[in-house]
LODRENMI-978603 format. One record per residue (C-alpha): residue in three letters; residue number from 0; z, x negated, y; chain. Coordinates in steps of 0.5 Angstrom, whole numbers. Example, Ala and Ser with C-alpha at 12.3 -4.5 7.8 and 13.67 -1.06 7.14 Angstrom:
{resn=ALA; resi=0; pz=16; px=-25; py=-9; chain=A}
{resn=SER; resi=1; pz=14; px=-27; py=-2; chain=A}
END
This chain:
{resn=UNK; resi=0; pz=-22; px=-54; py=5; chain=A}
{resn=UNK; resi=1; pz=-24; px=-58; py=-1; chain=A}
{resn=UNK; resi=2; pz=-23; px=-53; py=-6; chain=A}
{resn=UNK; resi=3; pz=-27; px=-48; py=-2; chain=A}
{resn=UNK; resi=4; pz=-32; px=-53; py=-2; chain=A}
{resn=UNK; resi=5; pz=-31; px=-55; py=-9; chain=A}
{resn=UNK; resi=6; pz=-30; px=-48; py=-13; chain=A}
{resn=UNK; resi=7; pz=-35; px=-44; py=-16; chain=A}
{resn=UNK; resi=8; pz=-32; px=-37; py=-13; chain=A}
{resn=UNK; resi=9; pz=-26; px=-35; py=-7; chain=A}
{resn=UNK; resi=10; pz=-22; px=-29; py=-8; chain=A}
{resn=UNK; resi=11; pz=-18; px=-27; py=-2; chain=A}
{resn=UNK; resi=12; pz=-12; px=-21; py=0; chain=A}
{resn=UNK; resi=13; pz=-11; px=-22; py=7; chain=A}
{resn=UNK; resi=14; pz=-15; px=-25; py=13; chain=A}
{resn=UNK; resi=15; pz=-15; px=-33; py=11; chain=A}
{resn=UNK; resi=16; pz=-18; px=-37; py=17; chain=A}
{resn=UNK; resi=17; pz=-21; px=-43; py=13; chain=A}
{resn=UNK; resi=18; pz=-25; px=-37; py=10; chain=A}
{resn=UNK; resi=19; pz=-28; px=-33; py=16; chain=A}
{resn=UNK; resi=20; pz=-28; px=-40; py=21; chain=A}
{resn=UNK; resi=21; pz=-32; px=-44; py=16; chain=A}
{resn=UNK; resi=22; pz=-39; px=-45; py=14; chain=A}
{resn=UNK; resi=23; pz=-40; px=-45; py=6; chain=A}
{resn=UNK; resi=24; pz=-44; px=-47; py=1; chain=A}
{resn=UNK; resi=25; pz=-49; px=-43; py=0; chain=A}
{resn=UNK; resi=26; pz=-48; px=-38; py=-6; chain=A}
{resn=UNK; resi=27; pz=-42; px=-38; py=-5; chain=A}
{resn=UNK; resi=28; pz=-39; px=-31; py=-7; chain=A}
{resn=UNK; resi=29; pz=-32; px=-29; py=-3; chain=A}
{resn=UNK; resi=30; pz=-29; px=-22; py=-5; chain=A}
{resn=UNK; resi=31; pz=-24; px=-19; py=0; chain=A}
{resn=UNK; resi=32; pz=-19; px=-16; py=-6; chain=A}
{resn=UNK; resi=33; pz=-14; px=-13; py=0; chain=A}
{resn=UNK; resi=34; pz=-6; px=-13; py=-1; chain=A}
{resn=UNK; resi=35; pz=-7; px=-5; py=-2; chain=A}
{resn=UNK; resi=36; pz=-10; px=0; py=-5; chain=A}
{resn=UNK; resi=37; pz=-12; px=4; py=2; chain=A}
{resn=UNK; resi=38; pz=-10; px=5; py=8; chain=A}
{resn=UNK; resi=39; pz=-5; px=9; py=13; chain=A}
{resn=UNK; resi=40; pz=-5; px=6; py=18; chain=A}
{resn=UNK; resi=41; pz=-10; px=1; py=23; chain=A}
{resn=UNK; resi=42; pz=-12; px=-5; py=21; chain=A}
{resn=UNK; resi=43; pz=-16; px=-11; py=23; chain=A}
{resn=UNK; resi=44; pz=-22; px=-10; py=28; chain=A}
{resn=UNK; resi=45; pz=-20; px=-2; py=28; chain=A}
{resn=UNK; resi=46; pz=-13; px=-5; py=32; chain=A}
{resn=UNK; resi=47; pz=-17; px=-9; py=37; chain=A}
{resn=UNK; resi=48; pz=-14; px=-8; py=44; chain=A}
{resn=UNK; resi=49; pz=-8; px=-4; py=42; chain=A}
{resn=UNK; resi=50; pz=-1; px=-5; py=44; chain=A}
{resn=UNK; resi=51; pz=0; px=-8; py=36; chain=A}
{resn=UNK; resi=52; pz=-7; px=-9; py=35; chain=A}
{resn=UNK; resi=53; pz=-12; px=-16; py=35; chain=A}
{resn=UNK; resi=54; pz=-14; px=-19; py=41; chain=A}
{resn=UNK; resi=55; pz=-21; px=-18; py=42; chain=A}
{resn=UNK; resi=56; pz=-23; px=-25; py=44; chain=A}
{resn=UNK; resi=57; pz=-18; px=-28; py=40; chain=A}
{resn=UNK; resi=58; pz=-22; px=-24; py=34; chain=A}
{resn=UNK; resi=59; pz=-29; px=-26; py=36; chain=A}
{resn=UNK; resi=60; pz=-26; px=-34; py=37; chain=A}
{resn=UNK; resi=61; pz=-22; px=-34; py=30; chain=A}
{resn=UNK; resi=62; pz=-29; px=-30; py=26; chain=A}
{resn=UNK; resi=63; pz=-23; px=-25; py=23; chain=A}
{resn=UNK; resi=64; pz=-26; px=-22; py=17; chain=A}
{resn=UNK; resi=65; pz=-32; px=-25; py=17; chain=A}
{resn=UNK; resi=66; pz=-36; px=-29; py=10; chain=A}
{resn=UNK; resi=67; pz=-35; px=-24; py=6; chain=A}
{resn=UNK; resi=68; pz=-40; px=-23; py=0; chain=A}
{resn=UNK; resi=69; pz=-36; px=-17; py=-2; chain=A}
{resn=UNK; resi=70; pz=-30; px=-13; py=-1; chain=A}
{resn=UNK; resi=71; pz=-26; px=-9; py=-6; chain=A}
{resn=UNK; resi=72; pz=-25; px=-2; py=-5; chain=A}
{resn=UNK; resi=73; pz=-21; px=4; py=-9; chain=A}
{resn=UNK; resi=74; pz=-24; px=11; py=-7; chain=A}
{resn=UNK; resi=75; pz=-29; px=13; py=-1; chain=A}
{resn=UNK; resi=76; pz=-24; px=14; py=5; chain=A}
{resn=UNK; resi=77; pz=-21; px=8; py=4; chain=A}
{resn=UNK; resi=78; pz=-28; px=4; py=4; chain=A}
{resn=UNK; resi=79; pz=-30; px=7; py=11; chain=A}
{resn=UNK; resi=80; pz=-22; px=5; py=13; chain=A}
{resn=UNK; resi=81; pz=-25; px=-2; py=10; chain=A}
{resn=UNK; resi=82; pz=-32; px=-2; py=13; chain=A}
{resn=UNK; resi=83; pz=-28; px=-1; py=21; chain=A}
{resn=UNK; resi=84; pz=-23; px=-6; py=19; chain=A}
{resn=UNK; resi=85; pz=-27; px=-11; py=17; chain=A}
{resn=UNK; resi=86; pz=-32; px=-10; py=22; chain=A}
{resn=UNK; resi=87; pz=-38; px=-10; py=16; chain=A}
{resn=UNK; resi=88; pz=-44; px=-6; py=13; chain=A}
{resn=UNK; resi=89; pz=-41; px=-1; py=9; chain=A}
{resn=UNK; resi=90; pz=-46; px=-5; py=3; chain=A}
{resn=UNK; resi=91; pz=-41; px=-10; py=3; chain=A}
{resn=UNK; resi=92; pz=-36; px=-4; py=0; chain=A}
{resn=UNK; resi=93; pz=-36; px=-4; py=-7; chain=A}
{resn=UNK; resi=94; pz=-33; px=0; py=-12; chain=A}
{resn=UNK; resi=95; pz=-30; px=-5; py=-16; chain=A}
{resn=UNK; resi=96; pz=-22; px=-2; py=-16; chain=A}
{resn=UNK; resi=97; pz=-17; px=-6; py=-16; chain=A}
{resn=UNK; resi=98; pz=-13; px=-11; py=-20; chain=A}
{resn=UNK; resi=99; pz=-6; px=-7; py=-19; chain=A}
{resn=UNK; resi=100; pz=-9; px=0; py=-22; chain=A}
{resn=UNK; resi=101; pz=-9; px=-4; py=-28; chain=A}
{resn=UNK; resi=102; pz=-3; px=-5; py=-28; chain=A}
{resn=UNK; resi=103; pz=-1; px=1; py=-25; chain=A}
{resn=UNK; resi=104; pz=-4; px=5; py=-31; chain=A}
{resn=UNK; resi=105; pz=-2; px=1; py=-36; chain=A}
{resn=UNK; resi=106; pz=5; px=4; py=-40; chain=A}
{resn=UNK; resi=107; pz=7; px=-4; py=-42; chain=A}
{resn=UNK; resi=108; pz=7; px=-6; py=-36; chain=A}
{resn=UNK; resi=109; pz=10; px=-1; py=-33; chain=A}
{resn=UNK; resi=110; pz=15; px=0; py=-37; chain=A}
{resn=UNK; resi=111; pz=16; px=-7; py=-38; chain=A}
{resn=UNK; resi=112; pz=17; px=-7; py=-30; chain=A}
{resn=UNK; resi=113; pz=23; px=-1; py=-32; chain=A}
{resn=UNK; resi=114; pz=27; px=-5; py=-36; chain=A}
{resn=UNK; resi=115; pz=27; px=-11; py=-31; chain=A}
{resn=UNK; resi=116; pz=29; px=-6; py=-25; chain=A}
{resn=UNK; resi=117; pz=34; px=-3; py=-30; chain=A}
{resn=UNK; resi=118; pz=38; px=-9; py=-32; chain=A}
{resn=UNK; resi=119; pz=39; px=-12; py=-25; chain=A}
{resn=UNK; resi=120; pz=41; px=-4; py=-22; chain=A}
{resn=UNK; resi=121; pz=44; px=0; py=-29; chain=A}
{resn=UNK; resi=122; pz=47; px=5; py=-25; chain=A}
{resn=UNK; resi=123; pz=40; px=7; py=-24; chain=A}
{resn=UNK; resi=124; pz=40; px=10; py=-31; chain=A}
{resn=UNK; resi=125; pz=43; px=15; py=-29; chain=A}
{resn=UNK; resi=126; pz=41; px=21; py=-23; chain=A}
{resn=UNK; resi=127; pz=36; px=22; py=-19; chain=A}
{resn=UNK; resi=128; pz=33; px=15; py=-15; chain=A}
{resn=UNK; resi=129; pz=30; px=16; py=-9; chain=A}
{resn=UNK; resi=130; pz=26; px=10; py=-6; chain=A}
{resn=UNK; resi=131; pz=26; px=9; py=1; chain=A}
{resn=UNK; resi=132; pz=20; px=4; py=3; chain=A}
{resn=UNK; resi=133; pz=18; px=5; py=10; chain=A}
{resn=UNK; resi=134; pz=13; px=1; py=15; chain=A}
{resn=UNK; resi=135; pz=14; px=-5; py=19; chain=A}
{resn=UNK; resi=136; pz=15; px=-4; py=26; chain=A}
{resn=UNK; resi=137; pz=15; px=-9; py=31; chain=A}
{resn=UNK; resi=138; pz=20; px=-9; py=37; chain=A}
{resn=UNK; resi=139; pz=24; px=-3; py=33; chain=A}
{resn=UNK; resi=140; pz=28; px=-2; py=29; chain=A}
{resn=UNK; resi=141; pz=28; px=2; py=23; chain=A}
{resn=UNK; resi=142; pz=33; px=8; py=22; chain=A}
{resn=UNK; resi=143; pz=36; px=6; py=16; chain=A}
{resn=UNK; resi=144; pz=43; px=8; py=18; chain=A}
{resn=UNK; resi=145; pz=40; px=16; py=19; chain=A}
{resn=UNK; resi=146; pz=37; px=16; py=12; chain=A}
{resn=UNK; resi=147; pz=44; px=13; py=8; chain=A}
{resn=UNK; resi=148; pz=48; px=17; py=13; chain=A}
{resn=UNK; resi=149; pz=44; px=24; py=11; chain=A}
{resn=UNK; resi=150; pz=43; px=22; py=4; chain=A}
{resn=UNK; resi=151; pz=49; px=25; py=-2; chain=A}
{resn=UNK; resi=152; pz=50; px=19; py=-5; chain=A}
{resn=UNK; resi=153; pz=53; px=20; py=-12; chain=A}
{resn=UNK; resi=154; pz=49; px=22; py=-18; chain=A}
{resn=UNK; resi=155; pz=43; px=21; py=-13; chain=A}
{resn=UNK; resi=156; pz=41; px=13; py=-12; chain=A}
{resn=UNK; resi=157; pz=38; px=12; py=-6; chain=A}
{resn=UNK; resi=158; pz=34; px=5; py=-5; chain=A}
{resn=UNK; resi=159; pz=31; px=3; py=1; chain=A}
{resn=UNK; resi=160; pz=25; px=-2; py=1; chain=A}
{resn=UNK; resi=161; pz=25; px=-6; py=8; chain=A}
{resn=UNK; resi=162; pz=17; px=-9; py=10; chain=A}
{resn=UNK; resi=163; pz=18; px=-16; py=8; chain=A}
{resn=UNK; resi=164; pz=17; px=-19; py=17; chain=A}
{resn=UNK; resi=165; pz=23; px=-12; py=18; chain=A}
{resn=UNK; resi=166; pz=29; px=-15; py=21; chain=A}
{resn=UNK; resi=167; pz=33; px=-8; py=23; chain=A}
{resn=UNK; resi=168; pz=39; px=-8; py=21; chain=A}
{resn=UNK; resi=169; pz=41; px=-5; py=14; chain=A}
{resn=UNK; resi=170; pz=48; px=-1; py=13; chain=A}
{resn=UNK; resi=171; pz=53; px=-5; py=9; chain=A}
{resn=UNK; resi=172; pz=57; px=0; py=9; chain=A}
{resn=UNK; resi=173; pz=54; px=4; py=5; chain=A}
{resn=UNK; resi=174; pz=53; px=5; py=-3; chain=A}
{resn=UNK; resi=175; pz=45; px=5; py=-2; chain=A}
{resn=UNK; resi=176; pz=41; px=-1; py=-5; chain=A}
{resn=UNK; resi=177; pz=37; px=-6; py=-1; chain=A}
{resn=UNK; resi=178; pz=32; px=-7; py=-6; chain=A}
{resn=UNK; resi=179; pz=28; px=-13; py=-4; chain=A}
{resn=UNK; resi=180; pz=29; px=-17; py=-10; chain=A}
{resn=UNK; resi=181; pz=24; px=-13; py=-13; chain=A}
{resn=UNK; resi=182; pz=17; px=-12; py=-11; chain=A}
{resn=UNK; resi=183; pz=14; px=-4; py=-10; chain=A}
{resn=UNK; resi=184; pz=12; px=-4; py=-17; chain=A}
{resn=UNK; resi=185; pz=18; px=-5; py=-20; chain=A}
{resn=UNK; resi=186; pz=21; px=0; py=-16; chain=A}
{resn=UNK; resi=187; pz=15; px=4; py=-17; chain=A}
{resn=UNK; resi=188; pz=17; px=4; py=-25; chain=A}
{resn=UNK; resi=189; pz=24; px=8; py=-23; chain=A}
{resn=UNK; resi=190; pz=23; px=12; py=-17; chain=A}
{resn=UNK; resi=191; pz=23; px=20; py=-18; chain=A}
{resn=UNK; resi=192; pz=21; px=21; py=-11; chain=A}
{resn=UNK; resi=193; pz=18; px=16; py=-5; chain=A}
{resn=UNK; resi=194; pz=21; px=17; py=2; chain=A}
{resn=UNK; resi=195; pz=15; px=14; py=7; chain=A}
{resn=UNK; resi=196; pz=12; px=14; py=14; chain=A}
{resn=UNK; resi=197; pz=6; px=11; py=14; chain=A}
{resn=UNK; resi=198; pz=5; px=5; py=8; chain=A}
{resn=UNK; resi=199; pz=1; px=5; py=2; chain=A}
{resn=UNK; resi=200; pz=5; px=6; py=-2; chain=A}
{resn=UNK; resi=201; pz=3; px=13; py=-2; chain=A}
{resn=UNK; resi=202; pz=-4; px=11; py=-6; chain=A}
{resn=UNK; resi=203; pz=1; px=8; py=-11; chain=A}
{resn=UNK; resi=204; pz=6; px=13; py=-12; chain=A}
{resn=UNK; resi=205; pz=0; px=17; py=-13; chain=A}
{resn=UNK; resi=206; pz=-3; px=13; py=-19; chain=A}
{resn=UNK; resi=207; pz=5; px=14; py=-21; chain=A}
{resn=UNK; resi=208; pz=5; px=21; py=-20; chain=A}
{resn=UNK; resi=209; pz=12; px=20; py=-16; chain=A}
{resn=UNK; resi=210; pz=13; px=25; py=-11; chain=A}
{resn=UNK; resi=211; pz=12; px=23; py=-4; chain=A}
{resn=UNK; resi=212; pz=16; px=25; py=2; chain=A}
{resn=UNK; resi=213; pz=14; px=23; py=9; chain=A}
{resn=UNK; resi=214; pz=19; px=22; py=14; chain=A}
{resn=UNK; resi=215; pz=14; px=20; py=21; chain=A}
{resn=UNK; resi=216; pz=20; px=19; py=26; chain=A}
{resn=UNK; resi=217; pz=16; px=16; py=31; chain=A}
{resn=UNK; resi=218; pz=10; px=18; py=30; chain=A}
{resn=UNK; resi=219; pz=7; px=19; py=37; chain=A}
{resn=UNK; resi=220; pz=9; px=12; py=40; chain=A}
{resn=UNK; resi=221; pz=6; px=9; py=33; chain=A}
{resn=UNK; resi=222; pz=-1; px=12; py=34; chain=A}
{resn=UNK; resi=223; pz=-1; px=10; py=41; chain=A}
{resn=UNK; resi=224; pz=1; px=3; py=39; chain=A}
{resn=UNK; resi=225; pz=-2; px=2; py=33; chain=A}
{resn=UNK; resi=226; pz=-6; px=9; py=31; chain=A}
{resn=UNK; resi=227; pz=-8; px=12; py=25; chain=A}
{resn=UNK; resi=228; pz=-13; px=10; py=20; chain=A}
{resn=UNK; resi=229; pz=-14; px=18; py=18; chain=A}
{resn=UNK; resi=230; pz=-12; px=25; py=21; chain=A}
{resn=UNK; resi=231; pz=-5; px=25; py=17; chain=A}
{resn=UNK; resi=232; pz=-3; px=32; py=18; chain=A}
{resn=UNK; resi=233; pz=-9; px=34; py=14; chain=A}
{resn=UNK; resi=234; pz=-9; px=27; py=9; chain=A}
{resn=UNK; resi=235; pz=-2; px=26; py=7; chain=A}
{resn=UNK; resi=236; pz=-1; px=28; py=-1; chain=A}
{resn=UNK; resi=237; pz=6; px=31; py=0; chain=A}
{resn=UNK; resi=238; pz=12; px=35; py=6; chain=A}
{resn=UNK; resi=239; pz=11; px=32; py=12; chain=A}
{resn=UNK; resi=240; pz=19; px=32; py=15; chain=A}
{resn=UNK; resi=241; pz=22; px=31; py=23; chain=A}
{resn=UNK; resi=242; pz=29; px=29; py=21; chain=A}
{resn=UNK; resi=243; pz=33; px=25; py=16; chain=A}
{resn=UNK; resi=244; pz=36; px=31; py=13; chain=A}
{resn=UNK; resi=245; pz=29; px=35; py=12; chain=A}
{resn=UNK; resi=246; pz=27; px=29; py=9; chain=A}
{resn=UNK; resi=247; pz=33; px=28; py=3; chain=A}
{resn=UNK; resi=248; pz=34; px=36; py=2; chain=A}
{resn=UNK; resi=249; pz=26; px=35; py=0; chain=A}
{resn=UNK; resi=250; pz=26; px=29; py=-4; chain=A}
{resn=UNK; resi=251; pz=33; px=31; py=-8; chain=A}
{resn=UNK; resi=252; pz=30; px=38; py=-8; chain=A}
{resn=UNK; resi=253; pz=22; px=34; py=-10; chain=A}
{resn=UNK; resi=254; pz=18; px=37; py=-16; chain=A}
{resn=UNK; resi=255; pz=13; px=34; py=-20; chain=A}
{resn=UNK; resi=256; pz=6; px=33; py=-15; chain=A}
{resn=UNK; resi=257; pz=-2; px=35; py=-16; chain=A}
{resn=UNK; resi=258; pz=-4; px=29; py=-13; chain=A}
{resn=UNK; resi=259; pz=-12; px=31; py=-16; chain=A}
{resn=UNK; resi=260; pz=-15; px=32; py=-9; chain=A}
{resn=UNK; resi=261; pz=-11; px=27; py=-6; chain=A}
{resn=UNK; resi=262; pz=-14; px=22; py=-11; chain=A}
{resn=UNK; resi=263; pz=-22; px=25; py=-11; chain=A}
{resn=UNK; resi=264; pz=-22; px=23; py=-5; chain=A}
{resn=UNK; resi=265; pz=-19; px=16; py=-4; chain=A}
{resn=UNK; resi=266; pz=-18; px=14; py=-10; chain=A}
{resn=UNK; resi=267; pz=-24; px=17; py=-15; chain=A}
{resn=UNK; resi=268; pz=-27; px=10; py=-15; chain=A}
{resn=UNK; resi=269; pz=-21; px=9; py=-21; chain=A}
{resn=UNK; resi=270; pz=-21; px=17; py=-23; chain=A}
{resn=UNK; resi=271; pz=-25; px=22; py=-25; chain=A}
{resn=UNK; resi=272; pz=-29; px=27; py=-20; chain=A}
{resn=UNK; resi=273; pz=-23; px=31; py=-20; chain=A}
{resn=UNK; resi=274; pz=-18; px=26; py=-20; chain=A}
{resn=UNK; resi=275; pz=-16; px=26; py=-26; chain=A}
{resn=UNK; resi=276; pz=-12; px=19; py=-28; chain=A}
{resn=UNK; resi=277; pz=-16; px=16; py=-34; chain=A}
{resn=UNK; resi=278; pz=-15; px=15; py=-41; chain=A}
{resn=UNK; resi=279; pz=-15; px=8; py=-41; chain=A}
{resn=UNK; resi=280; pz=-15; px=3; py=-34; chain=A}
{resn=UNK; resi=281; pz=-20; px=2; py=-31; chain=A}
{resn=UNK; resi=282; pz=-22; px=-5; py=-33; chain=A}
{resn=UNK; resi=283; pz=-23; px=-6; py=-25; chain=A}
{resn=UNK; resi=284; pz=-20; px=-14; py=-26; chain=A}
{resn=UNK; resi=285; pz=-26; px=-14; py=-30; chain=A}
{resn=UNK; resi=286; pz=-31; px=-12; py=-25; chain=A}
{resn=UNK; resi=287; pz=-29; px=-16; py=-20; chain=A}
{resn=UNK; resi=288; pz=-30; px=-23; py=-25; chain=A}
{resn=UNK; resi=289; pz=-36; px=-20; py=-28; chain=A}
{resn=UNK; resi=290; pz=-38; px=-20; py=-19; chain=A}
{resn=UNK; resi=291; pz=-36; px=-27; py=-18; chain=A}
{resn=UNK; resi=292; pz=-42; px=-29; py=-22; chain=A}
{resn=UNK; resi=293; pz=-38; px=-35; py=-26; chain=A}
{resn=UNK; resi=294; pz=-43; px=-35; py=-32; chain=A}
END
């Protein structure tokens, strides 16, 4: 409370009660940067009354999401997800991009995540790596155990990434990787193929040009408790699976993507109108300061 009192501007990646509940100084500039850099699945407001979804009345008296004197976004379909999710005006929705697209986009910084990622796991130097980064679900385990048994460990790697809130049990018994001392960036920087359901990690295996494939076992009972952001059928970038082994002879089988569609619709605020990665970062760290207005 003292330093949203006294600060000359607030940035935030997540809903933090003090700066929806509290009243504050006028002029003061608050930017929502979300922790990332789209949406797969519902969030917010746009869970309101679901099974796994925000109570309505709970919202309304803890003000979720509210104060926000912009919001960050990276593309067009993931600012109208925002505008749902955080109940505003579209206004408030600003092509800014993110910081982590400039770090995604920078080869120093990738590679220098690489090399860290490699001196903790050599083994990965060699053979194809297969990261597997599912979603939180919550009272349900996720199927690890189906995925390692399926997986032909050997020359290929596979690395499995839990939610940091999952609690499932993981096979000990296995050669696969539990990679949680590294974040999904890091992993990001040695993964020839991503295994996913409905994470975000799909928009930053899609700034990697990772090859994507998605496993959504559970896919019916996710959207009645949950829901869906976006028609998935028709949005995700990659194969779309029903079993462990469909999903490990595609990704030991995955070639190199063409995600330009995919990123001249939910990412062309950091590309080009064809979805063509940029030359250079896009500088987004440097727009959304330019946007607090220190000066």
């Amino acid at each position: 409370m003292y330093h949203l009192a006294t600060c000359h501007a607030c940035l935030v990646d997540g809903y933090i009660i003090p700066v929806s509940v509290l009243s504050h100084r006028p002029g003061l500039p608050v930017g929502q940067v979300w922790h990332a850099l789209g949406a797969v699945k519902k969030f917010g407001h746009a869970t309101s009354g679901m099974a796994e979804g925000t109570d309505p009345a709970v919202a309304a008296v803890m003000q979720m999401h509210q104060n926000y004197t912009f919001i960050a976004a990276s593309g067009d379909v993931p600012a109208g997800i925002y505008q749902e999710a955080f109940g505003v005006a579209r206004e408030t929705i600003e092509p800014l991009g993110m910081p982590r697209v400039d770090s995604i986009l920078n080869p120093a910084v990738r590679a220098q995540r690489r090399r860290a990622v490699l001196r903790a796991f050599p083994q990965l130097s060699q053979g194809k790596v297969v990261l597997y980064a599912p979603t939180f679900r919550r009272g349900h385990q996720v199927h690890y155990h189906q995925l390692s048994d399926a997986f032909p460990h050997g020359e290929s790697h596979l690395v499995v990434l839990p939610h940091p809130s999952d609690k499932s049990a993981i096979p000990e018994d296995t050669p696969m990787i539990v990679g949680d001392s590294f974040g999904p960036l890091d992993w990001l920087s040695v993964a020839d193929v991503v295994i996913t359901d409905y994470s975000a990690i799909t928009y930053e295996a899609a700034l990697h040009d990772v090859p994507l494939v998605f496993w959504p076992y559970d896919l019916d009972l996710y959207e009645e408790a949950r829901g869906l952001a976006l028609d998935y059928a028709q949005e995700m970038p990659g194969p779309v699976v029903t079993s462990a082994e469909e999903a490990v002879d595609q990704a030991i089988s995955a070639s190199s993507p063409d995600y330009r569609a995919f990123r001249a619709r939910h990412l062309n605020y950091v590309t080009d109108q064809e979805g063509n990665l940029p030359e250079h970062p896009p500088q987004c760290t440097q727009r959304i300061i330019a946007r607090l207005n220190l000066s």
